[in-house]
Structures are given as structure tokens and as C-alpha cells.
Biotite code that builds the C-alpha atoms (Angstrom):
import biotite.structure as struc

atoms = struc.array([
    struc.Atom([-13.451, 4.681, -31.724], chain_id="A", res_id=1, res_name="UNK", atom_name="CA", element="C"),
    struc.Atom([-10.301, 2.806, -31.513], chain_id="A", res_id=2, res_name="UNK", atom_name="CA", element="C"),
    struc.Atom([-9.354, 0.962, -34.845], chain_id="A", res_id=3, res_name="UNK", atom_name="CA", element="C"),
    struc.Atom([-6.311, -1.579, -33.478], chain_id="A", res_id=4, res_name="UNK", atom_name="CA", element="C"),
    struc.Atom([-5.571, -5.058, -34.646], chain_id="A", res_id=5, res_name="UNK", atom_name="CA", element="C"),
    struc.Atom([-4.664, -5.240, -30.743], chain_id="A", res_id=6, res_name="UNK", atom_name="CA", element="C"),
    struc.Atom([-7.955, -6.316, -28.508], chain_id="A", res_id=7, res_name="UNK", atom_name="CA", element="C"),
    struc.Atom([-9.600, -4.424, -26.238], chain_id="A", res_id=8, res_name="UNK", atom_name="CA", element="C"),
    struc.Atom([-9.235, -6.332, -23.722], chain_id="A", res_id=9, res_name="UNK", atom_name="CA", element="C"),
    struc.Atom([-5.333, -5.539, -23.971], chain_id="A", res_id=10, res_name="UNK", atom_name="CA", element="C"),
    struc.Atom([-5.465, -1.619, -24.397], chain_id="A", res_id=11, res_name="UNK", atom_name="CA", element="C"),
    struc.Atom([-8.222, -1.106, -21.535], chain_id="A", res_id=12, res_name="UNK", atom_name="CA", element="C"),
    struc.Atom([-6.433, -3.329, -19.170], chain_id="A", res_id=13, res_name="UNK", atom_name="CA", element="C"),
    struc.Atom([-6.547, -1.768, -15.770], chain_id="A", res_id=14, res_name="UNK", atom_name="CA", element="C"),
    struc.Atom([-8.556, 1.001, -16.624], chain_id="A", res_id=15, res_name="UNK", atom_name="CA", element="C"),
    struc.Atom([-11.681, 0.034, -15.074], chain_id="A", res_id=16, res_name="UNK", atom_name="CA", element="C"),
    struc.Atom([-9.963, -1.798, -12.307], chain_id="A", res_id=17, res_name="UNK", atom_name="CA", element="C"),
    struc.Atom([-11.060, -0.146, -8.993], chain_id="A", res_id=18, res_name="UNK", atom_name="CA", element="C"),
    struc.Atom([-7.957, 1.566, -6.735], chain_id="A", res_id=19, res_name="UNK", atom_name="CA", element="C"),
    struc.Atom([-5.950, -1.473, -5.447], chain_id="A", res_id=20, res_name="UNK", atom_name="CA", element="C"),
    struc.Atom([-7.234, -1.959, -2.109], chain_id="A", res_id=21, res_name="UNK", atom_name="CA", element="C"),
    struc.Atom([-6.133, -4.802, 0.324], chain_id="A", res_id=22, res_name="UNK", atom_name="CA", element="C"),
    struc.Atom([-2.627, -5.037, -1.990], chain_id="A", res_id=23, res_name="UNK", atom_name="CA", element="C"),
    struc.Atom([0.365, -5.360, 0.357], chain_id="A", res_id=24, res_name="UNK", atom_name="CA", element="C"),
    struc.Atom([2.933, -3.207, 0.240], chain_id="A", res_id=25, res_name="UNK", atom_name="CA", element="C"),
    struc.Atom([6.624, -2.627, 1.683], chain_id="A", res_id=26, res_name="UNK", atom_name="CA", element="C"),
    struc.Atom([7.437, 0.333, 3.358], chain_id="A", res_id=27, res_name="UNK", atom_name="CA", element="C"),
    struc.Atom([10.195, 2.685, 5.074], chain_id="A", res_id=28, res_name="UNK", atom_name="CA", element="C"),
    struc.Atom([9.398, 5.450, 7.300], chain_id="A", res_id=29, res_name="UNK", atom_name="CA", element="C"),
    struc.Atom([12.098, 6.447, 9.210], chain_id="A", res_id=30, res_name="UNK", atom_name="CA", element="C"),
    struc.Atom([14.264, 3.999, 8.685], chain_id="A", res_id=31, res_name="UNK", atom_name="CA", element="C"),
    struc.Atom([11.963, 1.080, 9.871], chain_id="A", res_id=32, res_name="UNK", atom_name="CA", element="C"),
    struc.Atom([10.399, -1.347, 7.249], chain_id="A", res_id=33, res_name="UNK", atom_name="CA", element="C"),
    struc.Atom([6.599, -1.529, 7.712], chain_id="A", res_id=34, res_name="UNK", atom_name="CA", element="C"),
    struc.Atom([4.596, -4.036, 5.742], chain_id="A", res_id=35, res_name="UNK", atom_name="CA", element="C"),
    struc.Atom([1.028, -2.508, 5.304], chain_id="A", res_id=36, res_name="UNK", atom_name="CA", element="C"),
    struc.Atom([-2.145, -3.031, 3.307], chain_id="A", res_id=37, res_name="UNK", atom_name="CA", element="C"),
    struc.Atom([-3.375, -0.261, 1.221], chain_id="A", res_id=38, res_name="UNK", atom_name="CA", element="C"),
    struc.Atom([-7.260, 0.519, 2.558], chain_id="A", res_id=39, res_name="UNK", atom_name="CA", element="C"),
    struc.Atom([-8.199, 3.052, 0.704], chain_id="A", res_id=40, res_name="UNK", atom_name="CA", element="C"),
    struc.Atom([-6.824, 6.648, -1.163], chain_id="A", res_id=41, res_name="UNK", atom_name="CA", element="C"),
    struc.Atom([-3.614, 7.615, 0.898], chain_id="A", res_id=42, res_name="UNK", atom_name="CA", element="C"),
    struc.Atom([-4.138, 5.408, 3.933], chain_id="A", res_id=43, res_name="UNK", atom_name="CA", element="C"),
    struc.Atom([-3.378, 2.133, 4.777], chain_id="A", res_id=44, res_name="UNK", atom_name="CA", element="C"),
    struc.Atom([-3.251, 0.176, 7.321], chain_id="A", res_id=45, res_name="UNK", atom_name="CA", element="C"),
    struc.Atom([0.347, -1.507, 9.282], chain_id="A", res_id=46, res_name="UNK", atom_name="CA", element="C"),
    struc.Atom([0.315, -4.995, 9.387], chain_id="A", res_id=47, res_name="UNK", atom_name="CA", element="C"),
    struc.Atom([4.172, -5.828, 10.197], chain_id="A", res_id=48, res_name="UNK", atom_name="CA", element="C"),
    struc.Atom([6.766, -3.896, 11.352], chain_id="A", res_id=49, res_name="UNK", atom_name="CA", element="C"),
    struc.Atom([10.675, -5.022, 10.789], chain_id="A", res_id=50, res_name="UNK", atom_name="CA", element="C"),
    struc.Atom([13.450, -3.352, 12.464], chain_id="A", res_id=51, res_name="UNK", atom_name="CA", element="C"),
    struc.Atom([16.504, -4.198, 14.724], chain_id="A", res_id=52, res_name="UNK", atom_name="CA", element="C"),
    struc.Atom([15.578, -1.796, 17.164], chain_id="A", res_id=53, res_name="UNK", atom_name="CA", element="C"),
    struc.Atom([12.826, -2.897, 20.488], chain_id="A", res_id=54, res_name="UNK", atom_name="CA", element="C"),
    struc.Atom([12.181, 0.677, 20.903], chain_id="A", res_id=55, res_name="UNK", atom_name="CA", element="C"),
    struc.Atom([10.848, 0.723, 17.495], chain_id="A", res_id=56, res_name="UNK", atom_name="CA", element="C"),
    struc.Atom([8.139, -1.839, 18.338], chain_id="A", res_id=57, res_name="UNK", atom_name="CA", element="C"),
    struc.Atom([7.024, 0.113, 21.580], chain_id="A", res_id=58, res_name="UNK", atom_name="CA", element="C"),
    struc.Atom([5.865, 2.925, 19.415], chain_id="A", res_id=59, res_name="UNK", atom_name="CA", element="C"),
    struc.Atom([1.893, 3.291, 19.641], chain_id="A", res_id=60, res_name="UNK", atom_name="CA", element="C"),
    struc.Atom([1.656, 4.802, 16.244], chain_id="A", res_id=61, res_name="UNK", atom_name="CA", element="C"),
    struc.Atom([3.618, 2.054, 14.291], chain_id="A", res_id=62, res_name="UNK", atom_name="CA", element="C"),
    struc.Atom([1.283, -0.670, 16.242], chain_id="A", res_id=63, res_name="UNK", atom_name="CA", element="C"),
    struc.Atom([-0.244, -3.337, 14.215], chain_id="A", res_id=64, res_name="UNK", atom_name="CA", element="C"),
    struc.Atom([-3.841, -2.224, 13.713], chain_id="A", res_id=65, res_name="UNK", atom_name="CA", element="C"),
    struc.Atom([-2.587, 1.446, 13.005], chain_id="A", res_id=66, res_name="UNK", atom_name="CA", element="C"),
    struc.Atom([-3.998, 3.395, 10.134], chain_id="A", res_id=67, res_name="UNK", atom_name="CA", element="C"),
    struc.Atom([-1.251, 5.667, 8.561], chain_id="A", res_id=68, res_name="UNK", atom_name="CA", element="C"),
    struc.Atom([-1.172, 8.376, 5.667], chain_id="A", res_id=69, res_name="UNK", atom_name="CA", element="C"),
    struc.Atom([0.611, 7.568, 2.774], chain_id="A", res_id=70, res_name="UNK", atom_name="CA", element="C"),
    struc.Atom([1.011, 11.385, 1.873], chain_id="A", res_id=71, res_name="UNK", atom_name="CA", element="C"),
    struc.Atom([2.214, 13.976, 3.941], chain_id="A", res_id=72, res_name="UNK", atom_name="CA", element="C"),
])
């Protein structure tokens, strides 16, 4: 029991959220900036890719579509 002049509502916030799936997120791997949504626990999924370079598009694994691992 919790005795707080502070409302529940307040202290439990997040805590029985589910993991934050389908929130975008910025990333760099290799020095290219990928902009993926998280799918599920250590994968998500690349939705944009940003980088100077053309040979950095032509890379299967960094397609659009492409499910990556968030941990090595």
C-alpha cells in the first residue's frame, strides 16, 4: 500500500504500458542514419535510410522492409 498525497495515476504512469511498439526511432549504424519502427523486443523494422553515399542505398540489408536487431 502506497500512502502519497500524489495520485496513482501519476506514480504508476507507464508501468502497465505495453513495450513501445510502432514508436519511430532515429538510428546510426555505421555511420548511416536509419529511421526505423520498433516491432517488437530488439527488432525493428527500417523504414528510411539517410546518407550521402548511393552505395549505401544499394545495400540489401539496409532495404526498406528490412527487419534488423537492435542488440548485437
Amino acid at each position: 500500500m502506497i500512502w502519497s498525497i500524489v495520485p496513482s495515476e501519476f506514480i504508476f504512469q507507464g508501468y502497465y504500458e505495453p513495450p513501445a511498439q510502432g514508436k519511430k526511432e532515429t538510428l546510426h549504424i555505421s555511420g548511416v542514419t536509419m529511421i526505423v519502427e520498433v516491432t517488437g523486443f530488439g527488432q525493428a523494422k527500417i523504414e528510411r535510410l539517410i546518407s550521402p553515399y548511393a552505395r549505401d542505398y544499394l545495400r540489401p540489408e539496409w532495404m526498406p522492409g528490412q527487419v534488423i536487431r537492435l542488440f548485437p
